[in-house]
N, C-alpha and C positions, 0 to 999 in steps of 0.2 A: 637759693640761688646765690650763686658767686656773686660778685663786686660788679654792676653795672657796669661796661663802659663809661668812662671819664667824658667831660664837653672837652680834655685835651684829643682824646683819642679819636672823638667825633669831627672834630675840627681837622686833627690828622686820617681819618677815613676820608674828608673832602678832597682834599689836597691832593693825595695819595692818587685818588681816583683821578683828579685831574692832570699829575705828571704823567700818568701811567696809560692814559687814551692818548697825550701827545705822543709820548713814547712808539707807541705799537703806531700811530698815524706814521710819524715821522721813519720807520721800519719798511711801511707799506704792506704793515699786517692789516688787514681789515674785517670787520664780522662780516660769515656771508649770510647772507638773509637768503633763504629756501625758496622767497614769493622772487618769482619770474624771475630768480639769479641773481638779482641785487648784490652790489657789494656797497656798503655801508661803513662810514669810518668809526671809527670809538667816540665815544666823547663819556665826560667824566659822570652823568647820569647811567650811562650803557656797563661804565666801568663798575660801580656801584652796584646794577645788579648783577653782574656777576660776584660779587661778593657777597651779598645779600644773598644769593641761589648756594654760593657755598657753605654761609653758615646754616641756612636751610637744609640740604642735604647734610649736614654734618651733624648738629645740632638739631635739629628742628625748630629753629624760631624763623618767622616771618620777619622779622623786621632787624636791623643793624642795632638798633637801640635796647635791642633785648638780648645783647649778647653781652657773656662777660669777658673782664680782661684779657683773660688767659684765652679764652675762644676767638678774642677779633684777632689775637696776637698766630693764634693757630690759623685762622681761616686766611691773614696778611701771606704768611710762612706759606700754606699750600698755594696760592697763586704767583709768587715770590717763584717758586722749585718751577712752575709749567713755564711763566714767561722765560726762565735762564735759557730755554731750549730756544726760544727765539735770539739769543744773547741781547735781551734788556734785563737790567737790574734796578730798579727803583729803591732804595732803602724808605724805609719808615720813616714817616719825618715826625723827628723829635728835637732837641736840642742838641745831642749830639749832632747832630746829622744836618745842623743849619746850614754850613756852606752848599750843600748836595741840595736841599730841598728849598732854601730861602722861604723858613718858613721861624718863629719864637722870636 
């Protein structure tokens, strides 16, 4: 197995998930829920597993914490390309990227 995920990257998988459900809120993108037509907002738990279901599909692991660098960085990047179609851009929060994400 690759390089586990870092507690920085975990720390930045929180975050992430949390700009990224205000994001698409604030859009007036919403998940639609199939039972009785619900529409339901994002929140960074819901953002989560969609990441989680991508590196599932991709990788096969069940859980965020069983992925390696290189895969959380792939599984960021594939969700990164669908939401541009909505025109949001969340970058990764790293230290580069502290003004953008107020996050290190």
């Amino acid at each position: 197995m690759e390089n586990q995920r870092t507690l920085k990257q975990n720390k930045a998988l929180h975050l992430y998930c949390k700009m990224l459900s205000e994001a698409l809120n604030n859009a007036g993108i919403s998940q639609g829920v199939f039972l009785r037509g619900l529409e339901v907002d994002n929140s960074p738990e819901s953002v989560k597993a969609v990441f989680r279901e991508i590196g599932k599909v991709k990788y096969l692991e069940n859980s965020t914490a069983r992925l390696s660098k290189k895969e959380m960085t792939e599984v960021f990047e594939e969700i990164n390309r669908h939401i541009a179609s909505f025109g949001i851009h969340i970058p990764w929060p790293s230290k580069e990227n502290k003004k953008e994400t107020k996050v290190f």
